[in-house]
C-alpha positions as CSV (number, residue, x, y, z in Angstrom):
1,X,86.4,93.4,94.3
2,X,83.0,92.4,92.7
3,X,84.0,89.0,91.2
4,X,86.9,87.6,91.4
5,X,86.0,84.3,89.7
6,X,88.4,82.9,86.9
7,X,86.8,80.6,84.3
8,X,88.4,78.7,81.3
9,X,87.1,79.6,78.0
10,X,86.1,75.4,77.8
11,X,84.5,76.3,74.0
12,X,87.9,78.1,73.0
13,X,89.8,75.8,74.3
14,X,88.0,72.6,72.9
15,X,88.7,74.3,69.3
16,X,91.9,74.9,69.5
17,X,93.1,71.5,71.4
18,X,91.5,69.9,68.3
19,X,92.9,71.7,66.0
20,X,96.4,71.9,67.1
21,X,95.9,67.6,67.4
22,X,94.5,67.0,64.1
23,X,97.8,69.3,63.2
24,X,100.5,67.0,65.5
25,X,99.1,63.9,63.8
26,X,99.7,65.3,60.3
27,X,102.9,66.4,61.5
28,X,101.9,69.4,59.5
29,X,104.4,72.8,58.9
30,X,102.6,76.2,59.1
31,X,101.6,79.0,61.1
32,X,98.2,78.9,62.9
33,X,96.3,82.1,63.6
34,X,93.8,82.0,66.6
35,X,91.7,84.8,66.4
36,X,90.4,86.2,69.6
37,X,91.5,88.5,72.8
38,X,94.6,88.5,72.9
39,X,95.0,86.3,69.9
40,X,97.8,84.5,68.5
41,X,100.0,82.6,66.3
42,X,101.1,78.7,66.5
43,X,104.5,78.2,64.9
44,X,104.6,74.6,63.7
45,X,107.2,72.1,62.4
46,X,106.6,68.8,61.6
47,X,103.6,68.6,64.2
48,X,105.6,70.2,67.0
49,X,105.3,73.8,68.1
50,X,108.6,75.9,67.5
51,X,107.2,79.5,68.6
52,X,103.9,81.4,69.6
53,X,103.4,85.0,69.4
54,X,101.0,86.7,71.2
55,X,100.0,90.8,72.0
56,X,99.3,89.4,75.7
57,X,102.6,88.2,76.6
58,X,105.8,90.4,76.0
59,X,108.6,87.9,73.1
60,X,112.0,87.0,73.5
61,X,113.1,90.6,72.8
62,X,111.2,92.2,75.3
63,X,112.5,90.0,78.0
64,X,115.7,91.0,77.1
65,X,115.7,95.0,76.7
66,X,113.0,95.4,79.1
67,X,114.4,93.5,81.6
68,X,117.8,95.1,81.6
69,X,120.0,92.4,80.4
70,X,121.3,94.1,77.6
71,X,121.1,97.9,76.5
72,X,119.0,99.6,73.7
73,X,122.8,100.1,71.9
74,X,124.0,97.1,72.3
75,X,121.3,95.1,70.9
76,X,120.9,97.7,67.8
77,X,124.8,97.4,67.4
78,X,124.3,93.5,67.3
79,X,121.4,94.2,64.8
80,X,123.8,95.9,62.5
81,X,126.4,93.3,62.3
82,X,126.7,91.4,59.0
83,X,124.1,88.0,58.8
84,X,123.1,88.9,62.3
85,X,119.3,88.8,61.5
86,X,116.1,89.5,63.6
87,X,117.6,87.5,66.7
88,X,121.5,88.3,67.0
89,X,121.9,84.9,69.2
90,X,125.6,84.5,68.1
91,X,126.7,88.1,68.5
92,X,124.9,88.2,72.0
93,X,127.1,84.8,73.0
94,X,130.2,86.3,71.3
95,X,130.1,89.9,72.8
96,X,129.3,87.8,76.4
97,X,125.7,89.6,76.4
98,X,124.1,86.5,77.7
99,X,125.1,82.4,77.4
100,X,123.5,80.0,75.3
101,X,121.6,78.4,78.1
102,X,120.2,81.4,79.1
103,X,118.9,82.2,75.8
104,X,117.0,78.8,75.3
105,X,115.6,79.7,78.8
106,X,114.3,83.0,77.6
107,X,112.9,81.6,74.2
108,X,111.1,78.6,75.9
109,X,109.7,80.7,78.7
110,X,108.6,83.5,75.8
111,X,107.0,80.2,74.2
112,X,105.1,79.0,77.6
113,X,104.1,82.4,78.4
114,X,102.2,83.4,75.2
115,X,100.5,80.2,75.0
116,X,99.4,80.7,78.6
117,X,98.1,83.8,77.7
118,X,95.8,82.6,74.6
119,X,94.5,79.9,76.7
120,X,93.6,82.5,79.4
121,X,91.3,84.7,77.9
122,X,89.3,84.0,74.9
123,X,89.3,82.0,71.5
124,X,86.7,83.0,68.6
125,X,88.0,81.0,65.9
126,X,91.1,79.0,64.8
127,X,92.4,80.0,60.9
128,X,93.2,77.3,58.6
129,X,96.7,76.3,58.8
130,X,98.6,78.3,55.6
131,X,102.4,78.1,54.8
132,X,105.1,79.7,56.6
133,X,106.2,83.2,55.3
134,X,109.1,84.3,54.2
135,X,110.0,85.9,57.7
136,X,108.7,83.1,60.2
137,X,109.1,83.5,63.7
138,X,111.6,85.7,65.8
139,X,113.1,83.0,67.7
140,X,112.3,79.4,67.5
141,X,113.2,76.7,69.7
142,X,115.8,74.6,68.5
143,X,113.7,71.2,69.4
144,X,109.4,71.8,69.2
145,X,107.1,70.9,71.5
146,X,103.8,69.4,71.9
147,X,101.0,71.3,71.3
148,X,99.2,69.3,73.7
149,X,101.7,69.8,76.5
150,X,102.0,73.4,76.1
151,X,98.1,73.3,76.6
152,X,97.8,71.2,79.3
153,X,100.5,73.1,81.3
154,X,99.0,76.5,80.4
155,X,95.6,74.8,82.2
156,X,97.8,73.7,85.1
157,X,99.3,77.4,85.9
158,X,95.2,78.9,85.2
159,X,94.1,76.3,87.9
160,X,97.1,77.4,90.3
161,X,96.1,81.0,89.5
162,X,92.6,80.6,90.9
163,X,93.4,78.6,94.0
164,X,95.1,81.3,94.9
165,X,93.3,83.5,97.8
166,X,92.9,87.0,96.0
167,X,93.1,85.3,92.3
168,X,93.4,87.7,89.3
169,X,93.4,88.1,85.6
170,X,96.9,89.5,83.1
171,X,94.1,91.9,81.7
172,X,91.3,92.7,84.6
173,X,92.6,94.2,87.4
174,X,94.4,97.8,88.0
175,X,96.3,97.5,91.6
176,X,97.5,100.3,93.4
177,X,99.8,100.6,96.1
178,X,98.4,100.7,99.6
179,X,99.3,103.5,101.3
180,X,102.5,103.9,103.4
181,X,104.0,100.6,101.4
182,X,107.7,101.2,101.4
183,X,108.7,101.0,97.5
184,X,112.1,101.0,98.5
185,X,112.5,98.3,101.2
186,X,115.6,96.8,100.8
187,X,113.8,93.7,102.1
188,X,111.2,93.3,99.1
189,X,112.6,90.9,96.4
190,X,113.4,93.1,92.7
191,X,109.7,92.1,91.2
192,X,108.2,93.1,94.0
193,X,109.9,96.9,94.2
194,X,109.5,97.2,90.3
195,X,105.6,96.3,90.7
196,X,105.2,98.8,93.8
197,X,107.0,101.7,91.8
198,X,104.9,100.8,88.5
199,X,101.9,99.9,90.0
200,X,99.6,103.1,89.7
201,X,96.0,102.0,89.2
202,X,95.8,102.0,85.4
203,X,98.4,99.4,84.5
204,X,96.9,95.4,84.4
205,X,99.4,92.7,85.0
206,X,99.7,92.4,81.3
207,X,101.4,95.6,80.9
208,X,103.3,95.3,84.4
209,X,104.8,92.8,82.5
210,X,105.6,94.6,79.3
211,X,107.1,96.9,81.1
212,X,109.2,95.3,83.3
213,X,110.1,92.5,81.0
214,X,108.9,89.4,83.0
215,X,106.5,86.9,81.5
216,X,102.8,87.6,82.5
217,X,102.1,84.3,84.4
218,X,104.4,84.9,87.0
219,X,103.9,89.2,87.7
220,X,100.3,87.8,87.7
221,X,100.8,85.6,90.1
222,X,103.1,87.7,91.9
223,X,100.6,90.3,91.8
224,X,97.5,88.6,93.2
225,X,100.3,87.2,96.4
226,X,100.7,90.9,96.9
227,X,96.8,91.3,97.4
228,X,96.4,88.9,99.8
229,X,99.3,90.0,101.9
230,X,98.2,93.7,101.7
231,X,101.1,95.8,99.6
232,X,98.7,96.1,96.7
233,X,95.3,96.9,96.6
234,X,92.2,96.9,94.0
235,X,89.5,99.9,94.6
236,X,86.2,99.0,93.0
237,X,85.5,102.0,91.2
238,X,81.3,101.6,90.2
239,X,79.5,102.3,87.1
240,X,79.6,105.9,86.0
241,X,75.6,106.7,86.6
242,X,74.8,110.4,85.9
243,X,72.0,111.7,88.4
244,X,68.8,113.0,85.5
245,X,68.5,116.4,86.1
246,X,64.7,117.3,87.3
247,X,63.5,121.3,88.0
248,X,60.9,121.3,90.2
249,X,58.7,124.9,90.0
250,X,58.1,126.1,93.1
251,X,54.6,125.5,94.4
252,X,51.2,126.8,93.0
253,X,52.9,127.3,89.4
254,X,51.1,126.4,86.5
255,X,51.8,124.9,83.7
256,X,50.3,125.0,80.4
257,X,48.5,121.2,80.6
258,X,45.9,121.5,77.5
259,X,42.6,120.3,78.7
260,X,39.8,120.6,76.9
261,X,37.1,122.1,79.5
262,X,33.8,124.1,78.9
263,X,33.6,127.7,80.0
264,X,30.1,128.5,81.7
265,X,27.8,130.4,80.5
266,X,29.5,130.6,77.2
267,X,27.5,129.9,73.9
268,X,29.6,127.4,72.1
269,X,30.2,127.2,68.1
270,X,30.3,124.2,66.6
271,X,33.4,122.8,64.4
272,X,32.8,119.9,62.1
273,X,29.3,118.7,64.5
274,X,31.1,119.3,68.2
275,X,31.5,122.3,70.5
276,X,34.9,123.7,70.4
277,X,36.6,123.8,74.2
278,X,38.5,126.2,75.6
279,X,42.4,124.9,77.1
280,X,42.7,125.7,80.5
281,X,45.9,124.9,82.8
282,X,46.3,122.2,85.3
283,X,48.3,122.8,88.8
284,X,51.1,120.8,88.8
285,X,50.0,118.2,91.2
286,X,47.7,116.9,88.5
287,X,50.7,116.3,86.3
288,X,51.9,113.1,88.0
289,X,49.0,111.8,87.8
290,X,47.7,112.3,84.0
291,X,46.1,108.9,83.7
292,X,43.4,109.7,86.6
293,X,40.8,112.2,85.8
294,X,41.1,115.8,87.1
295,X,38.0,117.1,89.1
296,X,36.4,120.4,87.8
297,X,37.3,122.2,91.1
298,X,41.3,121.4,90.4
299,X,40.7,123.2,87.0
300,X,42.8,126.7,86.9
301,X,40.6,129.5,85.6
302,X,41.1,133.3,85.6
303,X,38.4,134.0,87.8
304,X,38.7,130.9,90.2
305,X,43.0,131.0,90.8
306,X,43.9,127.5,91.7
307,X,44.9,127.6,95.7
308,X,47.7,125.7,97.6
309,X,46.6,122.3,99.1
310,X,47.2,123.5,102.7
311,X,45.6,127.4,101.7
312,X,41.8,127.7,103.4
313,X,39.1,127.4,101.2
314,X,37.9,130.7,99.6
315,X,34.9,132.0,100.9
316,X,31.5,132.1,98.6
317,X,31.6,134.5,96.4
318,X,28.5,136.8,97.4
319,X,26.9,137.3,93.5
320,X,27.3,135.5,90.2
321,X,31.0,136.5,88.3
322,X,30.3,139.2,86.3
323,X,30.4,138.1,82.7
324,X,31.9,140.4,79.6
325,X,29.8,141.9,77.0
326,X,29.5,139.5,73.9
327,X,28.3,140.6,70.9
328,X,26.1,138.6,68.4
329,X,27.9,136.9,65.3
330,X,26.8,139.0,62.2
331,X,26.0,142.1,64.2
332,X,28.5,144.6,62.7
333,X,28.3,143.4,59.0
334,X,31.7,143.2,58.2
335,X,31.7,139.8,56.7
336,X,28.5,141.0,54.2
337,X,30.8,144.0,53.1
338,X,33.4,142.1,52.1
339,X,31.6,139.5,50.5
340,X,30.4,142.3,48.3
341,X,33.5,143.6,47.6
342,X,35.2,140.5,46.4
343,X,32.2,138.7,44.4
344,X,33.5,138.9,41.1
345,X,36.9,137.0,42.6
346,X,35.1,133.4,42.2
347,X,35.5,131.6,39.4
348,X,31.9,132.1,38.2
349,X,32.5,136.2,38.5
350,X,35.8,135.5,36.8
351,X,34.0,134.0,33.1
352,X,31.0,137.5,33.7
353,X,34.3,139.7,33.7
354,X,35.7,137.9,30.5
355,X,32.2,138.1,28.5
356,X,32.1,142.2,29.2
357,X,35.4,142.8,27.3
358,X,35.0,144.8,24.3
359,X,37.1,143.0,21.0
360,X,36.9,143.7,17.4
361,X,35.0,140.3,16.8
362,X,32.5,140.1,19.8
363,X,31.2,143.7,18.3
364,X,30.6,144.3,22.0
């Protein structure tokens, strides 16, 4: 892997430790939003925080369907029992879906889990604090805790994370089974068979976790064990860098380079006080080069071809290159006949044509 460093957000942080102790000393009530990735919500009562809700860490519910514990039916059959609510704690102690103690274990570790996974990636801004709504959190702890506890031991398990040897992130790394690991070893705790038969290289430990309803701290840490002891592994996969496609012609080709070069023995005719040039073409070794100046002999002319570099030189030619009849501007006096025929199209011709017009008062 090409950095596996783990740094804490220290301005994110700083924000919302100060924020969530200016709250605990006002013993304030509320919900407080931290924007940034994953995000949050603080759940406060009287200072004390009585739930956090984050899209990085799976909530109570999750734990319980995903992990098996109780059945898609049952908990929808709990949801339809009268005054049963969003969190069906009684019917789920009554029906002997789970105890009370187990319950407060799975809504404090939901609790710890989300906080531990604001505090591990990053903070952009802390919302004022604004009243409760209607609805509130899914399921609050019965007694709150410290904001600043649930911080500092978020720190503690993001220090433990990397001091580990093969340390990773809930939302950075994709692991992959190594090949020939045995997903079915009766010897592999549960996590570590669920992770092997999930684990497929596009999954981070964030949604390992979703899916197998743990908390992301520990299938994180669980998952960077399993690095360093070779059952999972991370492929660095570079940048996409697509190769610029160049056609090279083949050589001696020409291509049409427009450089303004004198023909000899050719009488030149002026345009606005300079000759005009003719545009010759220029071998394509001169191309790489267009800052430099091309000698004369390297210009491609139809009656000196450009040769190959390694080609002998062309022997002298034994008389002059015969040159083409020219004829002398003016010589075949078209130009004066059709003057002639379109004098009277000017302006000047235009007024002599309107005084020749025969009307009644001109008596013309």
């Amino acid at each position: 892997m090409s950095d596996r460093r783990i740094s804490l957000d220290r301005a994110g942080y700083g924000l919302l430790s100060r924020t969530l102790a200016e709250c605990g000393r006002e013993e304030a009530t509320g919900e407080l939003r931290v924007c940034g990735r994953p995000g949050g919500a603080f759940h406060l009562r009287g200072g004390l925080v009585v739930a956090v809700e984050s899209p990085g860490a799976p909530g109570p519910e999750a734990l319980l369907l995903r992990s098996g514990r109780i059945s898609g039916e049952q908990w929808d059959g709990l949801l339809r029992e009268p005054g049963a609510g969003r969190w069906p704690e009684a019917g789920l102690i009554a029906h002997g879906y789970a105890g009370a103690a187990q319950l407060r274990v799975v809504r404090m570790s939901a609790l710890q889990d989300a906080v531990f996974a604001v505090v591990v990636g990053r903070v952009e801004g802390v919302r004022p604090l604004t009243a409760p709504s209607g609805a509130g959190p899914l399921a609050p702890v019965a007694l709150g805790e410290s904001p600043l506890r649930l911080l500092q031991e978020a720190t503690r398990k993001l220090t433990a994370l990397a001091a580990l040897p093969w340390p990773v992130l809930p939302d950075r790394e994709r692991p992959v089974p190594v090949p020939g690991a045995d997903r079915d070893d009766p010897r592999l705790p549960p996590v570590r068979r669920d992770l092997l038969t999930h684990a497929d290289g596009r999954r981070t430990a964030r949604d390992l976790a979703f899916l197998t309803g743990r908390g992301v701290y520990p299938v994180t840490v669980e998952i960077a064990r399993m690095l360093a002891e070779g059952l999972l592994q991370c492929a660095d996969v570079p940048p996409t860098v697509l190769p610029v496609p160049v056609r090279v012609p083949s050589a001696g080709a020409l291509l049409p380079l427009r450089r303004e070069e004198p023909v000899a023995g050719e009488q030149q005719p002026e345009r606005a006080g300079r000759p005009v040039r003719r545009e010759q073409p220029v071998r394509l070794g001169e191309l790489v080069r267009l800052g430099e100046p091309v000698p004369p002999e390297r210009i491609a002319r139809p009656d000196h071809p450009v040769q190959p570099d390694d080609a002998p030189p062309p022997p002298p030619p034994d008389r002059p290159p015969r040159q083409l009849p020219r004829r002398r501007p003016g010589a075949s006096g078209i130009t004066e006949t059709l003057a002639a025929a379109h004098r009277e199209a000017s302006w000047k011709g235009f007024f002599r044509l309107r005084n020749r017009i025969w009307t009644p008062d001109s008596g013309t």
